[in-house]
BABAMAR-609251 format. One record per atom (N, C-alpha, C, CB): x, y, z; residue number from 1; atom name. Coordinates in pm, 1 decimal. Atoms other than C-alpha are relative to their C-alpha. Glycine has a CB too. Example, Ala and Ser with C-alpha at 12.3 -4.5 7.8 and 13.67 -1.06 7.14 Angstrom:
BEGIN
<r px="89.0" py="-119.0" pz="0.0" n="1" atom="N"/>
<r px="1230.0" py="-450.0" pz="780.0" n="1" atom="CA"/>
<r px="90.0" py="120.0" pz="0.0" n="1" atom="C"/>
<r px="-99.2" py="2.7" pz="124.6" n="1" atom="CB"/>
<r px="-82.0" py="-119.0" pz="-6.0" n="2" atom="N"/>
<r px="1367.0" py="-106.0" pz="714.0" n="2" atom="CA"/>
<r px="-77.0" py="109.0" pz="73.0" n="2" atom="C"/>
<r px="41.4" py="46.2" pz="-141.5" n="2" atom="CB"/>
END
This chain:
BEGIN
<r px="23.9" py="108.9" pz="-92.5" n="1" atom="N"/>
<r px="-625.4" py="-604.2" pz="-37.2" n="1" atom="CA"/>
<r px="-83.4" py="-106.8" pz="-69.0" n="1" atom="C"/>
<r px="-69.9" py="50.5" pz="127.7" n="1" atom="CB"/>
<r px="43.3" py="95.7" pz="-4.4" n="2" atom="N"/>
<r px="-727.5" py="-939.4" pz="-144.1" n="2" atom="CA"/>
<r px="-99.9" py="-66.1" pz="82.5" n="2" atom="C"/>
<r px="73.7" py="-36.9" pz="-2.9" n="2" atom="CB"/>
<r px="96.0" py="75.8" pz="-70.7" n="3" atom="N"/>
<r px="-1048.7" py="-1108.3" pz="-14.9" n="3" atom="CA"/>
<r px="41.0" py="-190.4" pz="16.3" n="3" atom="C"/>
<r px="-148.0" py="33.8" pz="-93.4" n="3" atom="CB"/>
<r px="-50.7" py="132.8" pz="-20.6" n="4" atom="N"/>
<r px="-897.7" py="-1477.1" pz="-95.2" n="4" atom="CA"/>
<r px="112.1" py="-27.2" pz="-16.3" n="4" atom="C"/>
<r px="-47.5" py="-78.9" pz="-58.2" n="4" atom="CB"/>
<r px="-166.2" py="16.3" pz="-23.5" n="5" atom="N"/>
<r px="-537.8" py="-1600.1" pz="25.3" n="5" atom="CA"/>
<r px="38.2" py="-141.1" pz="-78.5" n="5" atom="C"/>
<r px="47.0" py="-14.3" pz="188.8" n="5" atom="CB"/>
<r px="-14.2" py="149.2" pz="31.9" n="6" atom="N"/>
<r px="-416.9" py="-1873.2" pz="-223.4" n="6" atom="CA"/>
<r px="121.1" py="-91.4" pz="141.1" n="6" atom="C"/>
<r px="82.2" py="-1.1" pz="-192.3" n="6" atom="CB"/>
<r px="-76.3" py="62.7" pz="-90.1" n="7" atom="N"/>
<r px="-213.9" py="-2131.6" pz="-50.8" n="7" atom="CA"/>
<r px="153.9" py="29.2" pz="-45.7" n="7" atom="C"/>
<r px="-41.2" py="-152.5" pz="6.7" n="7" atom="CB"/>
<r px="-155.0" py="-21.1" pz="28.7" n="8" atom="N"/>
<r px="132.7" py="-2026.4" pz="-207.5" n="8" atom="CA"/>
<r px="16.1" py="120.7" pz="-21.0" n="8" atom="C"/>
<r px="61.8" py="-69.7" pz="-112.2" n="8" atom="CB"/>
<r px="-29.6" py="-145.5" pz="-33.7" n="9" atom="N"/>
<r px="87.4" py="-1700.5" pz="-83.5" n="9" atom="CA"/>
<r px="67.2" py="-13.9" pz="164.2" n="9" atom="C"/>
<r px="-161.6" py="105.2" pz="-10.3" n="9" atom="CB"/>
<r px="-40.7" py="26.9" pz="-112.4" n="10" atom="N"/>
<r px="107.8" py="-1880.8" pz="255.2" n="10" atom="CA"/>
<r px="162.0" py="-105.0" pz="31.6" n="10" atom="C"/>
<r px="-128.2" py="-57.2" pz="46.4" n="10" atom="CB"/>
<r px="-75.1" py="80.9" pz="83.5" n="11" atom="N"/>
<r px="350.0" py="-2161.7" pz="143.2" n="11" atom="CA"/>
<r px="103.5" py="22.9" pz="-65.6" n="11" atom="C"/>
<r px="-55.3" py="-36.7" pz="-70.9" n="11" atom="CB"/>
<r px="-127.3" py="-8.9" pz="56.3" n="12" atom="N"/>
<r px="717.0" py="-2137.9" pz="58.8" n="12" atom="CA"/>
<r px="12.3" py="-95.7" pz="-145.9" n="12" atom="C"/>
<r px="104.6" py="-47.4" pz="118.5" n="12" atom="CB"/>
<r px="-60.6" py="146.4" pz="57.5" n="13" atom="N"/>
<r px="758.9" py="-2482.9" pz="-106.0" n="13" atom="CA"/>
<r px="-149.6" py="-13.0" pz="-136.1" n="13" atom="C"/>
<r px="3.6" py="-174.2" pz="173.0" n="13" atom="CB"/>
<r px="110.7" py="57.5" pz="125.6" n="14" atom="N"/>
<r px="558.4" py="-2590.7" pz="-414.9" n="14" atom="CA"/>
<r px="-73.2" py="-143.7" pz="27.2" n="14" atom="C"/>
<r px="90.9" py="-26.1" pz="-154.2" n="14" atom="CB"/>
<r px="86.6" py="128.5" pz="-9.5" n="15" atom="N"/>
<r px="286.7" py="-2816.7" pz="-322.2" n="15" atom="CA"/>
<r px="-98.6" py="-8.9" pz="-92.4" n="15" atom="C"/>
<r px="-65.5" py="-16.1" pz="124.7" n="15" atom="CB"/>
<r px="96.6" py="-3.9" pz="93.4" n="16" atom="N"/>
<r px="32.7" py="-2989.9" pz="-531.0" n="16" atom="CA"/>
<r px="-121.9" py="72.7" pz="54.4" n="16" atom="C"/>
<r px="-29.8" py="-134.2" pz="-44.3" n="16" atom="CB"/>
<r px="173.8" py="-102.1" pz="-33.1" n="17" atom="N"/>
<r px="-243.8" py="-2759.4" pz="-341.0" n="17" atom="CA"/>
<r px="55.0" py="151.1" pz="0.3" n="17" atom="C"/>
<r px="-99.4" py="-34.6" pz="204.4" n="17" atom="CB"/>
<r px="-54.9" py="-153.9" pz="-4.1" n="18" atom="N"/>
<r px="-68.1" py="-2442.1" pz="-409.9" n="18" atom="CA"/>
<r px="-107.4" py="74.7" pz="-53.7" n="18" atom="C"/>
<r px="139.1" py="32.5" pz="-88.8" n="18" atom="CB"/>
<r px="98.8" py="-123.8" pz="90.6" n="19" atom="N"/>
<r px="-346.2" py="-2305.1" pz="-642.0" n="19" atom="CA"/>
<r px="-161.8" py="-39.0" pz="112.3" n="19" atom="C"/>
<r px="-29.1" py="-58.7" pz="-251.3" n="19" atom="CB"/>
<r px="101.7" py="-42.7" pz="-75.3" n="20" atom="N"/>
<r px="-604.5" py="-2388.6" pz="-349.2" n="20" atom="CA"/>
<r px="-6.8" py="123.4" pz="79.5" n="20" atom="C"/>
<r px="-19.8" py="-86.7" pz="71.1" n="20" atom="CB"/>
<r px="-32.3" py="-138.0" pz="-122.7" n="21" atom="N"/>
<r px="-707.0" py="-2101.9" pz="-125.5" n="21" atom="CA"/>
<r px="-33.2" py="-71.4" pz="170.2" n="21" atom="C"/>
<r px="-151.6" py="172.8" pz="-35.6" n="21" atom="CB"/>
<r px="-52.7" py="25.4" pz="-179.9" n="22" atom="N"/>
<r px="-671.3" py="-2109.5" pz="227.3" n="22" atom="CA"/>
<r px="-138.4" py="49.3" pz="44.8" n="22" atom="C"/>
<r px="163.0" py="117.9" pz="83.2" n="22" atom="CB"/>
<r px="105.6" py="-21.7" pz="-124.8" n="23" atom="N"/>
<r px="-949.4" py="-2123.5" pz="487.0" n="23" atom="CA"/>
<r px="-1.0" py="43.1" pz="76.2" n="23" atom="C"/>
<r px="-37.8" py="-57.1" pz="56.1" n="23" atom="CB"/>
<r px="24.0" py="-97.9" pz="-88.3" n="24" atom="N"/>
<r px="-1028.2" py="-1924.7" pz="718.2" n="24" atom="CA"/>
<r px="-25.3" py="-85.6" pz="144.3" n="24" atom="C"/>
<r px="-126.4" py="94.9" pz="-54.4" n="24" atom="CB"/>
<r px="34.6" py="100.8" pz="-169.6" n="25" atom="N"/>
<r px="-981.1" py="-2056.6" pz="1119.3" n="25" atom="CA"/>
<r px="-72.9" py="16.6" pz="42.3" n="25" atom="C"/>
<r px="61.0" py="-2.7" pz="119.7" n="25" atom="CB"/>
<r px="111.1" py="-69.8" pz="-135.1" n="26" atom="N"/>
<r px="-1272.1" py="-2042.6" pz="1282.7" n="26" atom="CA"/>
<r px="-99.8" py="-127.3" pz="16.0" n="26" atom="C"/>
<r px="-115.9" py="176.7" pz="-55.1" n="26" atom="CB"/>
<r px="73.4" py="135.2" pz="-58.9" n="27" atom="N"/>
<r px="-1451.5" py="-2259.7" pz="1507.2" n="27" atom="CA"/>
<r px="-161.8" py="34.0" pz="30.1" n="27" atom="C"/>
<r px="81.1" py="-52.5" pz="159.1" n="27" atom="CB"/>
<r px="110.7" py="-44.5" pz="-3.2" n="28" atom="N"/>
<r px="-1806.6" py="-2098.3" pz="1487.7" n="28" atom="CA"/>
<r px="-55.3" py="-108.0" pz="-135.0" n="28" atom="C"/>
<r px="0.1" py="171.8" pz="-9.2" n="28" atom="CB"/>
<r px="61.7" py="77.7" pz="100.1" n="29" atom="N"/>
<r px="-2042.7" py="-2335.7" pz="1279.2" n="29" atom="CA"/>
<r px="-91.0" py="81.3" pz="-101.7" n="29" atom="C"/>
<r px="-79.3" py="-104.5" pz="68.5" n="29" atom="CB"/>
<r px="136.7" py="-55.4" pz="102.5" n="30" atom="N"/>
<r px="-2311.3" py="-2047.9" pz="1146.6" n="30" atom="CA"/>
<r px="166.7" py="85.5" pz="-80.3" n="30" atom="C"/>
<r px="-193.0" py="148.7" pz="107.1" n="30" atom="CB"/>
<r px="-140.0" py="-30.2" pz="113.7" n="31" atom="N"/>
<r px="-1918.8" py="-1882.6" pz="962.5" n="31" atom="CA"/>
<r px="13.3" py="-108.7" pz="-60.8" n="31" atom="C"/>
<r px="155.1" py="35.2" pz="59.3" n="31" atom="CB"/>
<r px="-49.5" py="121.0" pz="127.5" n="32" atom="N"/>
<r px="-1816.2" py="-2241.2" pz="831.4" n="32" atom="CA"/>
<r px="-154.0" py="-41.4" pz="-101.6" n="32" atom="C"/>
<r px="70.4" py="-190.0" pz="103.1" n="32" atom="CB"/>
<r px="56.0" py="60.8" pz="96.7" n="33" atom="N"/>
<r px="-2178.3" py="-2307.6" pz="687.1" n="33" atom="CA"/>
<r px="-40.2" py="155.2" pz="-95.5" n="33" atom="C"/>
<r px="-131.5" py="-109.9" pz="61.7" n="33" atom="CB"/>
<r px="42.5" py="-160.8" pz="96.2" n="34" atom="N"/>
<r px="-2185.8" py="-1943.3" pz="511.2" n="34" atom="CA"/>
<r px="52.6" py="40.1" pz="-137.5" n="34" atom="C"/>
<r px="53.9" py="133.3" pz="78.9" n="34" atom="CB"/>
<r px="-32.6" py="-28.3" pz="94.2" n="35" atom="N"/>
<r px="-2117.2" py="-1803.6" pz="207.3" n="35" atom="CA"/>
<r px="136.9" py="-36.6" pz="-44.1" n="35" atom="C"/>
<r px="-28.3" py="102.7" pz="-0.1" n="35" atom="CB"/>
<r px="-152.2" py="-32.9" pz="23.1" n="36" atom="N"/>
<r px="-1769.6" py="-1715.0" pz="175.7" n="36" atom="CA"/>
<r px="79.0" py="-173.5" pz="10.8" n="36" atom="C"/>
<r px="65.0" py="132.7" pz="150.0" n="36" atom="CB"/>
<r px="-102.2" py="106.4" pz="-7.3" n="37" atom="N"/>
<r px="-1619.3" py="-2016.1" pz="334.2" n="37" atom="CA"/>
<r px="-67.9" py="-144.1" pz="-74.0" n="37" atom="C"/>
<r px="42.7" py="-23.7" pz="172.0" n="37" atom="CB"/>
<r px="69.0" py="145.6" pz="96.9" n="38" atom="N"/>
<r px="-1860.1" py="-2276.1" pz="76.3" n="38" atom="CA"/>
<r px="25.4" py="50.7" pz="-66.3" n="38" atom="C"/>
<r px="-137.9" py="-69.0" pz="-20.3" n="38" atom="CB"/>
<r px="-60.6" py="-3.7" pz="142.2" n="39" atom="N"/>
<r px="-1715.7" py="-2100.3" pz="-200.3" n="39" atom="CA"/>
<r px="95.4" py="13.9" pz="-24.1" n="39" atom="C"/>
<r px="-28.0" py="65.2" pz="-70.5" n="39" atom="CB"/>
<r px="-69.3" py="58.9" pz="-12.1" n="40" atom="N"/>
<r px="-1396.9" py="-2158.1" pz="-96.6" n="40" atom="CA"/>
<r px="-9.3" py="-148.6" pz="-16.5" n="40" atom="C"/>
<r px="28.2" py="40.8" pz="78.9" n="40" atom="CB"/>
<r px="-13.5" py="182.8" pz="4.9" n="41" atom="N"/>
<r px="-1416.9" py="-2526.7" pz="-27.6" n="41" atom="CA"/>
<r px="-35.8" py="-38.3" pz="-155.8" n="41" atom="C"/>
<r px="-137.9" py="-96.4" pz="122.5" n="41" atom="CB"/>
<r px="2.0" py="105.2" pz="159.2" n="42" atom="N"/>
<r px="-1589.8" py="-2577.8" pz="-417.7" n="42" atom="CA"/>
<r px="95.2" py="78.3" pz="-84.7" n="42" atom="C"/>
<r px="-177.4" py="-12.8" pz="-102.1" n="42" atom="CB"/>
<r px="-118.7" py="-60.0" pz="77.3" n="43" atom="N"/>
<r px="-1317.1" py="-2344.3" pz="-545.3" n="43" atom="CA"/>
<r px="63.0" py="-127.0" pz="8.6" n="43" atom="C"/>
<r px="87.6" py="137.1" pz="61.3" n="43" atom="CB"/>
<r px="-78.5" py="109.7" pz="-41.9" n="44" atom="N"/>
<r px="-1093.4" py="-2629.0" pz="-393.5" n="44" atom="CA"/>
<r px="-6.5" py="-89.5" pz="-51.8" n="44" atom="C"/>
<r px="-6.9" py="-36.0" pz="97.0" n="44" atom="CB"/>
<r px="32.9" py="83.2" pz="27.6" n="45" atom="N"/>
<r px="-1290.3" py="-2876.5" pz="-488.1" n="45" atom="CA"/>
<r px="-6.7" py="-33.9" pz="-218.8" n="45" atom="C"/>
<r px="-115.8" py="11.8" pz="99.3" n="45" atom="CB"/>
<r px="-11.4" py="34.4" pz="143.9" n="46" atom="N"/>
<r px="-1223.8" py="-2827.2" pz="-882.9" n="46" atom="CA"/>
<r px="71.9" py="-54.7" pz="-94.4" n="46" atom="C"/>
<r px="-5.4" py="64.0" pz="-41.4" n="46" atom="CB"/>
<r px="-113.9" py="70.7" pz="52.6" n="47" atom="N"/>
<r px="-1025.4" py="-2945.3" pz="-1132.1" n="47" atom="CA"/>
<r px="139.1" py="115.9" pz="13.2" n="47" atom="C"/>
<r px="-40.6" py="-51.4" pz="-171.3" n="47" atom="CB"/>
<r px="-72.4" py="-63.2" pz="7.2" n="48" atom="N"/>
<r px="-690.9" py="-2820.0" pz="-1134.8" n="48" atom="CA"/>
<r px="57.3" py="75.2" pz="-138.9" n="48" atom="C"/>
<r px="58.2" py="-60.9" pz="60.4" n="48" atom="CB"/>
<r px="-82.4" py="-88.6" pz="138.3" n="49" atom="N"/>
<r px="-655.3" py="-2688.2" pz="-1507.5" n="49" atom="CA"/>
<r px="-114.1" py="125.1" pz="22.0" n="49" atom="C"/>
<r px="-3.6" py="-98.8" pz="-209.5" n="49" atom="CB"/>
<r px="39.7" py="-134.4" pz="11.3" n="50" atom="N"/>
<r px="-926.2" py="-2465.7" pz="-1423.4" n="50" atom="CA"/>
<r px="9.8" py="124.7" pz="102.0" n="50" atom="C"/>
<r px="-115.9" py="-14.1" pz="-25.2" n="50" atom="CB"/>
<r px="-94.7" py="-113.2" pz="-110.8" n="51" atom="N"/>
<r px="-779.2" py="-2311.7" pz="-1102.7" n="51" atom="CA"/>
<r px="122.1" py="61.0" pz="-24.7" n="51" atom="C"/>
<r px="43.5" py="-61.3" pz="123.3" n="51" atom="CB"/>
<r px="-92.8" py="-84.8" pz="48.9" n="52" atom="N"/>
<r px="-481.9" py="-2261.7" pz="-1271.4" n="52" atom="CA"/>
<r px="-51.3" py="132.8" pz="-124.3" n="52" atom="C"/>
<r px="104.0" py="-105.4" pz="-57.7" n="52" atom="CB"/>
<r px="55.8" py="-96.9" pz="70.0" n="53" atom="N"/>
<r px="-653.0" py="-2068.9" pz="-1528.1" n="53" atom="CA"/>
<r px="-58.0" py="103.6" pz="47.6" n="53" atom="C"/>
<r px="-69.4" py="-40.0" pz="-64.6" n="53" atom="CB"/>
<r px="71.8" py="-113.9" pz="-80.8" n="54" atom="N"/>
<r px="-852.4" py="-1845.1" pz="-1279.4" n="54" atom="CA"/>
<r px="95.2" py="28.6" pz="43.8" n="54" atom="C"/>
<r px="-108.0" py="-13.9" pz="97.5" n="54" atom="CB"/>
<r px="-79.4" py="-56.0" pz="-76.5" n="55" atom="N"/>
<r px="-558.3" py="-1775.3" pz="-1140.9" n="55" atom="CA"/>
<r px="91.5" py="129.8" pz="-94.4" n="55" atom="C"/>
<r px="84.2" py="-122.8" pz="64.2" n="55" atom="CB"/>
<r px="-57.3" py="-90.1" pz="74.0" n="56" atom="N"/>
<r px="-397.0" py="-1646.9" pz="-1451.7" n="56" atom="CA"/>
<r px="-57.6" py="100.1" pz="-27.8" n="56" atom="C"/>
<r px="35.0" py="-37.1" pz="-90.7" n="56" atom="CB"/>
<r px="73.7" py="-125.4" pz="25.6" n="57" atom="N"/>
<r px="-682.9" py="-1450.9" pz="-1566.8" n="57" atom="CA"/>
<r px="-143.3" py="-49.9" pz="-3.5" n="57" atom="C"/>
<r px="45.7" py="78.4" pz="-138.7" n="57" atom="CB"/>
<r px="149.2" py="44.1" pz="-53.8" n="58" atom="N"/>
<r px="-977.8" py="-1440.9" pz="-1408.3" n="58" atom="CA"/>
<r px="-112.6" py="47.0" pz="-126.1" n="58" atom="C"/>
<r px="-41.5" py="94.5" pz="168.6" n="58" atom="CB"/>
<r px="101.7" py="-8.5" pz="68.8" n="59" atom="N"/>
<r px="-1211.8" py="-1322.9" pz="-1699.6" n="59" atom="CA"/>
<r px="0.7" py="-131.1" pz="-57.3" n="59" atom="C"/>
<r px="-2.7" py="109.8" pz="-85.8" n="59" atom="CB"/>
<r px="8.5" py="105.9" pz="33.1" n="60" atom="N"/>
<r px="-1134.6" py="-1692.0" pz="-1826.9" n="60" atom="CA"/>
<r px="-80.8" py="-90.2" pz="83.1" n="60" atom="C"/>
<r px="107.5" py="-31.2" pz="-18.4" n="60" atom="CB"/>
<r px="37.2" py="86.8" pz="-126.4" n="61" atom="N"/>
<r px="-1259.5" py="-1858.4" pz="-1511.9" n="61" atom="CA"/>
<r px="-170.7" py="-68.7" pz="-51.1" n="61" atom="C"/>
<r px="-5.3" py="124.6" pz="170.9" n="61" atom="CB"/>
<r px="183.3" py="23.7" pz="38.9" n="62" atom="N"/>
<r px="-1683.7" py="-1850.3" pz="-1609.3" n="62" atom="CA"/>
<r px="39.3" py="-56.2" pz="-139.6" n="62" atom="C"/>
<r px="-131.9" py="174.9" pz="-11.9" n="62" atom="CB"/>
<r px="48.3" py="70.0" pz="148.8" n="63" atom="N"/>
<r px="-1611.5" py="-1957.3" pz="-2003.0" n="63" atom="CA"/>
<r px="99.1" py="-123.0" pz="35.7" n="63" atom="C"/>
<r px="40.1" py="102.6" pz="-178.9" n="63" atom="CB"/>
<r px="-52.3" py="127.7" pz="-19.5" n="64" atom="N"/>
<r px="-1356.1" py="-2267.1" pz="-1850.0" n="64" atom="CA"/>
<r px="-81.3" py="-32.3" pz="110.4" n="64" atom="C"/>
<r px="152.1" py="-12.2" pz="21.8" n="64" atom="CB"/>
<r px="121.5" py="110.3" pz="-124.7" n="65" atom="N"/>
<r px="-1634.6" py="-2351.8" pz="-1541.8" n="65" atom="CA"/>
<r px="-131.9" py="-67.9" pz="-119.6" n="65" atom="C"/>
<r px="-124.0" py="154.7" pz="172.3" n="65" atom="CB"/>
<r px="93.5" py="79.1" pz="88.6" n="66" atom="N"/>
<r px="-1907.0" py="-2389.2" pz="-1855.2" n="66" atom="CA"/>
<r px="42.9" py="-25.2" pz="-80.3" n="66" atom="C"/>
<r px="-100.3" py="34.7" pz="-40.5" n="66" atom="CB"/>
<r px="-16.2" py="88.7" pz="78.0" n="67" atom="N"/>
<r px="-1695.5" py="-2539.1" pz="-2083.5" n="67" atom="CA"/>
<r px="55.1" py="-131.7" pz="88.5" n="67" atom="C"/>
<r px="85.0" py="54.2" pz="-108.3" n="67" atom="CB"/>
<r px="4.8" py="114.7" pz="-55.1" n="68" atom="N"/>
<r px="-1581.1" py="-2817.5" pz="-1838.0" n="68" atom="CA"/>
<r px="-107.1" py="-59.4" pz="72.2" n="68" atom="C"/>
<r px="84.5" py="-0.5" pz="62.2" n="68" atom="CB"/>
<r px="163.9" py="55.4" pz="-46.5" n="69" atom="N"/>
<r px="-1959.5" py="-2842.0" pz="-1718.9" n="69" atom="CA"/>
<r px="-85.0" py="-102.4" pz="-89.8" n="69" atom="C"/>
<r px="-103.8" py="132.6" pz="4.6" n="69" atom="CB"/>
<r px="43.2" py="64.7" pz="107.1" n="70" atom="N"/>
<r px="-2075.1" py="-2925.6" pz="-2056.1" n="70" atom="CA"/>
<r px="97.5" py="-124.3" pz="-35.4" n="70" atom="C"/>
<r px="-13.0" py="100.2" pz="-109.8" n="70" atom="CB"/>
END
């Protein structure tokens, strides 16, 4: 079981947000300002060569977040 649903798990069609993940519905404000769903949104919020890369293989993910930091 997966903790995060990308979006072209949900998603037939190839969109340019396919390598985002999907949010979670909920209309409670102390869930949207919490953990989980703010590290979604800056997942989202990254570049896209390095979401594709976490996607391929996640031990890459931390040495492409601090080499596109620097």
């Amino acid at each position: 079981m997966e903790i995060f649903t990308p979006n072209s798990d949900i998603h037939t069609k190839n969109t340019r947000s396919k390598l985002n993940l999907s949010l979670p519905q909920t209309t409670l404000t102390e869930c949207q300002k919490g953990v989980y769903f703010a590290g979604i949104k800056m997942f989202n919020h990254l570049h896209e060569n390095i979401k594709k890369n976490s996607v391929i293989a996640q031990t890459n993910f931390k040495v492409n977040l601090k080499y596109f930091f620097y």
